[in-house]
C-alpha distance (Angstrom), angle and dihedral (degrees) to the residues before:
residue distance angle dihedral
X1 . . .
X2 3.35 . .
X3 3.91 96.7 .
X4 3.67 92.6 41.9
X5 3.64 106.3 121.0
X6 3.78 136.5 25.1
X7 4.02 126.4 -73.6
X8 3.37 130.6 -168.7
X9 3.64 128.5 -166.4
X10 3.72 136.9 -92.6
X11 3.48 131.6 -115.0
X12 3.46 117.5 -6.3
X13 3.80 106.5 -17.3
X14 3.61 114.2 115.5
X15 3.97 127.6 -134.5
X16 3.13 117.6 -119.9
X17 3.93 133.2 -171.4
X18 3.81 93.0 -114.1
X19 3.74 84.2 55.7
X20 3.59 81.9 49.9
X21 3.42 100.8 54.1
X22 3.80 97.7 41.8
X23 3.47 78.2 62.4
X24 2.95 106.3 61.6
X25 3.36 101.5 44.5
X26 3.62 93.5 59.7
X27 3.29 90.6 67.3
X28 4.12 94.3 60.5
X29 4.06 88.7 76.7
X30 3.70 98.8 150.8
X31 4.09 101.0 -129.9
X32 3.30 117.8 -94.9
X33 3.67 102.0 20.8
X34 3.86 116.8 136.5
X35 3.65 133.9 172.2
X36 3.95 131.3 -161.5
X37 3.82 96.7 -119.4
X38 4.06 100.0 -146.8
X39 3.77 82.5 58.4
X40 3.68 98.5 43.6
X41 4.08 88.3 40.9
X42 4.05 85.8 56.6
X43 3.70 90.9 52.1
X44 3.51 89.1 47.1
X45 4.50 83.9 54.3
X46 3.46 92.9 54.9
X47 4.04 104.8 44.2
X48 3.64 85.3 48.0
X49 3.29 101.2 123.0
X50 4.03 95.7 49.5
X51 3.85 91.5 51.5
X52 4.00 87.4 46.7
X53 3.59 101.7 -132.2
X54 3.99 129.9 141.8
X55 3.46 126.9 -119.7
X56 3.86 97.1 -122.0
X57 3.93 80.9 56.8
X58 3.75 94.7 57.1
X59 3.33 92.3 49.5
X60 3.98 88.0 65.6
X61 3.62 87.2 46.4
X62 4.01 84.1 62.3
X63 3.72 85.6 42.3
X64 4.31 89.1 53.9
X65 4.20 93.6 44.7
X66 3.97 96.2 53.5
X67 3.76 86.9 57.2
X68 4.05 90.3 50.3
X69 4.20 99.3 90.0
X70 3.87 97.3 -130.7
X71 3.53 144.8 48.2
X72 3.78 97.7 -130.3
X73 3.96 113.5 65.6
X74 3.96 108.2 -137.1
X75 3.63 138.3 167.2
X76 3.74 96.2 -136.5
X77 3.71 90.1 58.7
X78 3.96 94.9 53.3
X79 3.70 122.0 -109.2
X80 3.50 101.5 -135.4
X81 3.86 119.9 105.7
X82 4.03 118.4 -176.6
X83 3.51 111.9 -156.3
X84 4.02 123.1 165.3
X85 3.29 119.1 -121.8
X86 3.94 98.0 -112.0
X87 4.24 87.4 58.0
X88 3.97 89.6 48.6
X89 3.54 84.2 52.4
X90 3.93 106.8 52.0
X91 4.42 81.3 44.1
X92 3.59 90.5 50.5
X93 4.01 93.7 59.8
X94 3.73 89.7 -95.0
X95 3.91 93.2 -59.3
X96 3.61 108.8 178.1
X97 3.47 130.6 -109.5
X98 3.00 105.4 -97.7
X99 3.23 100.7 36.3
X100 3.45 87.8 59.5
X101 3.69 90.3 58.4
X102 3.51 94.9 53.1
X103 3.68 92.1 54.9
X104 3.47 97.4 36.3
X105 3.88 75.8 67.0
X106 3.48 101.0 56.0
X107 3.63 91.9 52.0
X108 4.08 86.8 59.6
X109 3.70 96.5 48.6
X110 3.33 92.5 47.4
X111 4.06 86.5 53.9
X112 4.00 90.6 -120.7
X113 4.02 96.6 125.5
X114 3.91 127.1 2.6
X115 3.80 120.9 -137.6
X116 4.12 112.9 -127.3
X117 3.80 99.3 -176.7
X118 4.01 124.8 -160.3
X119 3.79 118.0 -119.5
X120 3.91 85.6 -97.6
X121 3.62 94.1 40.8
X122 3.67 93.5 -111.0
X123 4.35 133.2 134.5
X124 3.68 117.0 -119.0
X125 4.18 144.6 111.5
X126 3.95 122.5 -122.1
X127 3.95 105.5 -145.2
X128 3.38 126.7 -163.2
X129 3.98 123.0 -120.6
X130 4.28 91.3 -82.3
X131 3.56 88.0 55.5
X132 3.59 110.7 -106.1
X133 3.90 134.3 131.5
X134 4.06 112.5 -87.8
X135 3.50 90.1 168.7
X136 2.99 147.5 -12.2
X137 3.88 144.6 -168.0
X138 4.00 126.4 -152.5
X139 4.11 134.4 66.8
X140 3.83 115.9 -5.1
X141 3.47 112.4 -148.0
X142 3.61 99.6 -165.2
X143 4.03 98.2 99.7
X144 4.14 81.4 73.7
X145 3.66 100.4 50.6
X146 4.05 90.7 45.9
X147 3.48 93.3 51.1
X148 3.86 94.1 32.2
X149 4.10 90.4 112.2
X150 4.34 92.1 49.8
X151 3.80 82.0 43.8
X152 3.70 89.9 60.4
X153 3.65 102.7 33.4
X154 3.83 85.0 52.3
X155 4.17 89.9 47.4
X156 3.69 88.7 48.7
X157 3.60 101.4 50.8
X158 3.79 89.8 52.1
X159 3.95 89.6 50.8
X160 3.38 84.3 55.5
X161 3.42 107.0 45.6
X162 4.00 95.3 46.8
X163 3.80 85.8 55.5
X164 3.43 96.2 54.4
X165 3.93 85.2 40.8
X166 4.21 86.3 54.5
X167 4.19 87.2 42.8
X168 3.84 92.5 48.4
X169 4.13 92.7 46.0
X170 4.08 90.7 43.1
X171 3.98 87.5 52.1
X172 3.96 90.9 40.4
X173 4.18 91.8 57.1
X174 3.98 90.6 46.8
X175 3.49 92.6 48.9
X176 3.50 87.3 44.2
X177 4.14 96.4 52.6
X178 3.53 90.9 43.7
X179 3.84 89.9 63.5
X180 3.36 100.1 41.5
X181 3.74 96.8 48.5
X182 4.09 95.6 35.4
X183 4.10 80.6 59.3
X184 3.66 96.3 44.9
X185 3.83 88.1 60.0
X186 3.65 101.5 45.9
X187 3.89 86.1 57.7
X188 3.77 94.5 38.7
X189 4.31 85.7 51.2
X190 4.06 97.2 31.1
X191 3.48 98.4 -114.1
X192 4.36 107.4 -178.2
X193 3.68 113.5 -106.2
X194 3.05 147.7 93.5
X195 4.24 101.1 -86.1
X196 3.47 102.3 164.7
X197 4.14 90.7 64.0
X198 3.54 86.0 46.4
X199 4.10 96.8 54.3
X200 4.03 85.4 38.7
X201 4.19 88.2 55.2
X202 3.58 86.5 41.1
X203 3.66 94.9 54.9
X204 3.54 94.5 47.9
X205 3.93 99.7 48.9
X206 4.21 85.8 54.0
X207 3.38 90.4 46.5
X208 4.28 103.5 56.0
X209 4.33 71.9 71.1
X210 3.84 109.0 123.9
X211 3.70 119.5 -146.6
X212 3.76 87.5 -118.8
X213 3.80 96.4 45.1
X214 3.93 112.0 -173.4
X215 4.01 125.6 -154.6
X216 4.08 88.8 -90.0
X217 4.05 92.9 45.4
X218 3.82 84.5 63.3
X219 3.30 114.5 33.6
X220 3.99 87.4 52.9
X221 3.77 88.3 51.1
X222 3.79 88.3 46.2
X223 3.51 98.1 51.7
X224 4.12 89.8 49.5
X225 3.55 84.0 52.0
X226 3.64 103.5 53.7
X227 3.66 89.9 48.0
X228 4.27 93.6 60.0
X229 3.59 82.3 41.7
X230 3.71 95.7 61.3
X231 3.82 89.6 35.0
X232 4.40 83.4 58.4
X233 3.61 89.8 41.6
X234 3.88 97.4 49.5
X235 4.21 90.6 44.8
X236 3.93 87.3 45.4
X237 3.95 93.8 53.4
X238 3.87 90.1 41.3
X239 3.52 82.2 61.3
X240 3.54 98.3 49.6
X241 3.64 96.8 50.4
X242 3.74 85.4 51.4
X243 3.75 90.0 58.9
X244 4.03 91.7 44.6
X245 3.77 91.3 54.2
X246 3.85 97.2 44.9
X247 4.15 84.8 52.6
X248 3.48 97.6 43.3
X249 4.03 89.0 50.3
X250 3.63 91.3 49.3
X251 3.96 87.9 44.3
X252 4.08 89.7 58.8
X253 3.60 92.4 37.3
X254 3.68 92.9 -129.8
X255 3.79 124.4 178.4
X256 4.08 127.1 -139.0
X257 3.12 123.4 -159.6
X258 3.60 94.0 -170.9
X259 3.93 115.3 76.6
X260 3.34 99.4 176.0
X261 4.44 95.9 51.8
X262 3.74 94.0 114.9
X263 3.64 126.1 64.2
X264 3.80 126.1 -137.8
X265 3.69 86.7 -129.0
X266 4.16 93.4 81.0
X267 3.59 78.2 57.3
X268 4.01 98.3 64.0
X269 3.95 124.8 73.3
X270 3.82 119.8 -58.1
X271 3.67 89.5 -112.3
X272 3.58 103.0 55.0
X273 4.18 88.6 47.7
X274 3.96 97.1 43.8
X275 3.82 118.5 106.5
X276 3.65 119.7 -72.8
X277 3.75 92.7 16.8
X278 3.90 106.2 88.2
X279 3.93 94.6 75.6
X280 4.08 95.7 50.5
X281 3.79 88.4 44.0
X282 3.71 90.1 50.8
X283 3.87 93.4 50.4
X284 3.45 97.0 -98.7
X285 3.50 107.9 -103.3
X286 3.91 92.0 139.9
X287 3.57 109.6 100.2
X288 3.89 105.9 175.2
X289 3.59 130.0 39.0
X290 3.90 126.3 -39.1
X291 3.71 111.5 -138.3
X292 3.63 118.8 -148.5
X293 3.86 96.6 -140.2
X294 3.74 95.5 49.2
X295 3.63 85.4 53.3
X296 3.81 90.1 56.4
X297 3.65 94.9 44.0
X298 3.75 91.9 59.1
X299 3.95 88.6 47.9
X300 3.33 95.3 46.2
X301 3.29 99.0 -115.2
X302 4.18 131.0 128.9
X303 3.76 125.4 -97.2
X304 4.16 88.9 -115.1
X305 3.71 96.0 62.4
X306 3.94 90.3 46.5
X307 3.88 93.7 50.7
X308 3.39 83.9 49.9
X309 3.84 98.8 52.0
X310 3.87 89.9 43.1
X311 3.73 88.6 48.7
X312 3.72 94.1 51.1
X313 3.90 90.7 42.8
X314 4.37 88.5 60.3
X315 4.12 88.7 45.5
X316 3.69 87.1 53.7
X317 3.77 97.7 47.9
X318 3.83 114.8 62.5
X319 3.77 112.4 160.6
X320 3.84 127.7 -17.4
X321 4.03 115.6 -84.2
X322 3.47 128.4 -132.8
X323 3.94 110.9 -131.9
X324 4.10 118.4 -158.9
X325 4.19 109.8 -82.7
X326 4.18 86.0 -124.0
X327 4.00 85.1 58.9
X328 3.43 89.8 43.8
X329 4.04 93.9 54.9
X330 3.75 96.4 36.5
X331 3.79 85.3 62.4
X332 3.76 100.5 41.7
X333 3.93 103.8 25.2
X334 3.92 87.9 162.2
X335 3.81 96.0 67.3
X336 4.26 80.4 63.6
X337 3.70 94.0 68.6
X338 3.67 90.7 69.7
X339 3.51 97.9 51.1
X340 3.86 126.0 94.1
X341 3.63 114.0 -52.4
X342 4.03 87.5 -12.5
X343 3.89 105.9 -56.7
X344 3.93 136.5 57.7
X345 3.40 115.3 -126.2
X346 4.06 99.2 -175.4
X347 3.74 138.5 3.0
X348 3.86 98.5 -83.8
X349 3.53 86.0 62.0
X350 3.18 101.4 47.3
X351 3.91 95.5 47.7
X352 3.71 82.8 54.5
X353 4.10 94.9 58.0
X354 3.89 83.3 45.3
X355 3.56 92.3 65.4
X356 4.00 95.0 45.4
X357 3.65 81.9 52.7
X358 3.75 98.2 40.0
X359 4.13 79.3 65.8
X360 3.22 106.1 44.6
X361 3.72 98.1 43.3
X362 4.47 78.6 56.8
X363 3.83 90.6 -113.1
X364 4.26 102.9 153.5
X365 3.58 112.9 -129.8
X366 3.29 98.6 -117.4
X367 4.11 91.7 56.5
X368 4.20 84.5 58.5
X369 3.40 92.3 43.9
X370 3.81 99.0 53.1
X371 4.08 83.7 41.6
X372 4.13 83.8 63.8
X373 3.63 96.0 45.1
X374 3.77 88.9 61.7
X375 3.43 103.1 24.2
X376 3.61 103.7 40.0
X377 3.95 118.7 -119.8
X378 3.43 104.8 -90.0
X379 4.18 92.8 52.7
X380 3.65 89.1 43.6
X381 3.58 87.9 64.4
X382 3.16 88.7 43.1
X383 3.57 101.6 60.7
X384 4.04 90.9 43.9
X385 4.20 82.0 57.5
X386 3.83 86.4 59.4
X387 3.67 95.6 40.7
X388 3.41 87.8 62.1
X389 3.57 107.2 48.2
X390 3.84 87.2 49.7
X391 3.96 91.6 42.8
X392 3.88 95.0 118.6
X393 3.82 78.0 61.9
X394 3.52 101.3 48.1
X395 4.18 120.7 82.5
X396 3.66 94.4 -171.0
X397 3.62 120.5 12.1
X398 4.07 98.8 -172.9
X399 3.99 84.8 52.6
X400 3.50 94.1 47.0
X401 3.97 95.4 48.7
X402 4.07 87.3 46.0
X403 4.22 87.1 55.8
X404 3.54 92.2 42.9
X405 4.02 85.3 53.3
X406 3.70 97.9 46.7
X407 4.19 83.4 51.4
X408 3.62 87.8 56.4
X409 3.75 105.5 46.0
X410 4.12 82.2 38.0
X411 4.27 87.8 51.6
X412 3.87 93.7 -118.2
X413 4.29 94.3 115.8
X414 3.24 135.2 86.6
X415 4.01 120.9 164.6
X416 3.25 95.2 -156.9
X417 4.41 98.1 79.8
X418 3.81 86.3 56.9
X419 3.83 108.0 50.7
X420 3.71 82.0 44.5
X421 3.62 91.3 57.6
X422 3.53 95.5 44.4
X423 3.17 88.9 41.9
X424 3.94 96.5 62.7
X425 3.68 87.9 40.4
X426 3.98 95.3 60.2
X427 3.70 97.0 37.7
X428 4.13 117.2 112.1
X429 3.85 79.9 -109.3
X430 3.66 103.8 54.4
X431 3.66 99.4 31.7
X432 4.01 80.7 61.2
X433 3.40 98.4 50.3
X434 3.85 87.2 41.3
């Protein structure tokens, strides 16, 4: 074998124990693995930056595999190639020497090549008397086909990430036009609601975006976004279906009595109307149950279009959604100071503040824990965080949480109208015009 004993270099270069260790490892080629090494040399491109190599370095590595005399790299063929330094030169794109030398470096730190120097220092093969290599002194190549399988692992992984980087950036700028334009045409038409809040939350989701953004950066921004774009899209359609009714009740020429049968609250934002959301946005001083037809009784309204309303509320609500633990934190930043060391950091931490909280805002244990058996534990927590930003709102906070659990096992809550008001309320925007 060609790599079967230890080399050290010549002249003045030191050994080191990486050298050592790349090495070694060379020599644990499992037999009779090959590799085609254009395809292994592309793998090698594209986990570049893991095996923290330059470019200009790579581009000797080309150099070193056109002087290797077959495609497939194998042991039993040797995996030394010899080249002087004026041939590695013209290959290289007439690098110089010595930058060739420095490069030729990086490749060996990086445990690409190994050197396996001549007494003299010099390149070359002894063959025997039918021709063929006896030995030979130069670059071993063997460090690439023992790590060939890390070297692809590694060059998949990175394939894989930047396509879910391109797939997360693609979904990002859709979501991203659909707001802007869905918001440019409720202005343009007059749509009710408070737009200029909605552009100002807008603006400030896009713009937590760093230059550099990562996988996480976006799909946390995305998953913000989609939420205020369903929030648009459900106050645009409520408008729409109040348009269809008012023509279809001109159409028929039908006659009510009743001025007063609608109430201005189908005329606010989708998330301050949606199920659960009416007794946070009202302060929450309600402790027990809301009923629908005392609600219409005080607006003037008759008991039909409330059991409607509540009816249409449960069909909307399905089972509780999980919103993203930065959203959750943007709109209840006070919930962080009782977390370890004074923030929360992920979801176990910030279901442990909730239960420091959950005693010191009185709340029994066994209210919290019924609020995680139908919630789930991460939105129970969730709803103690808003609790206790809106606690100066609040009369009885274990009464409150053991409504807002009867809602949910009934089908009447959604989380969502909430953090979206609390949201609003603790952005740069709203605290200003607070």
């Amino acid at each position: 074998m060609d790599n079967a004993y230890v080399t050290t270099p010549f002249g003045r270069r030191a050994m080191s124990l990486e050298m050592l260790a790349s090495q070694q490892q060379a020599e644990e080629i499992e037999p009779g693995v090959t590799r085609n090494k254009w395809k292994l040399f592309r793998a090698i491109c594209e986990a570049r930056p893991a095996l923290g190599v330059t470019d200009r370095a790579l581009t000797v590595l080309d150099a070193l595999l056109t002087f290797y005399p077959a495609d497939e790299l194998a042991e039993e063929r040797g995996l030394i190639v010899f080249p002087s330094n004026t041939q590695l030169s013209i290959r290289a794109r007439g690098m110089t020497a010595a930058t060739l030398r420095r490069h030729l470096a990086v490749l060996v730190d990086a445990g690409l090549i190994l050197r396996k120097d001549s007494a003299n220092g010099k390149r070359y093969a002894r063959r025997d008397r039918a021709g063929d290599v006896q030995d030979a002194f130069g670059f071993s190549l063997a460090p690439l086909l023992a790590r060939a399988v890390e070297i692809e692992t590694v060059a998949a992984q990175v394939v894989a990430n930047r396509e879910l980087l391109r797939a997360a950036k693609e979904r990002l700028t859709i979501c991203r036009r659909d707001i802007a334009k869905l918001i440019e045409v409720a202005l343009e038409e007059g749509v009710g609601g408070d737009w200029v809040m909605i552009s100002a939350i807008f603006r400030e989701i896009v713009g937590r975006l760093p230059r550099a953004a990562r996988v996480d950066d976006l799909t946390n921004v995305l998953d913000e976004l989609a939420m205020l774009r369903e929030e648009i899209l459900n106050l645009l359609n409520k408008n729409n279906n109040f348009n269809k009714m008012s023509a279809n009740e001109s159409q028929v020429e039908r006659h009510i009595q009743n001025s007063n049968s609608e109430s201005i609250s189908d005329l606010e934002p989708a998330f301050e109307v949606k199920q659960g959301a009416q007794s946070v946005d009202r302060g929450g001083q309600t402790n027990g149950p809301i009923d629908s037809r005392d609600e219409n009784l005080n607006s003037g309204g008759d008991v039909g279009t409330g059991e409607r309303r509540t009816k249409r509320s449960i069909d909307e609500g399905g089972g509780l959604k999980s919103f993203p633990l930065g959203m959750v934190l943007q709109a209840c930043p006070e919930i962080s100071n009782y977390g370890p060391g004074g923030q929360i950091g992920s979801w176990r931490e910030l279901m442990s503040a909730a239960v420091v909280v959950r005693s010191m805002l009185g709340v029994s244990p066994s209210a919290y824990q019924d609020a995680c058996s139908a919630m789930g534990p991460e939105n129970a927590a969730t709803v103690i965080a808003c609790i206790l930003e809106r606690g100066g709102h609040i009369n009885s906070a274990g009464g409150y949480l053991r409504d807002l659990t009867r809602r949910t096992e009934n089908g009447e809550f959604a989380i969502g109208p909430m953090l979206m008001s609390l949201l609003r309320a603790n952005s740069p925007v709203g605290r200003k015009a607070g």
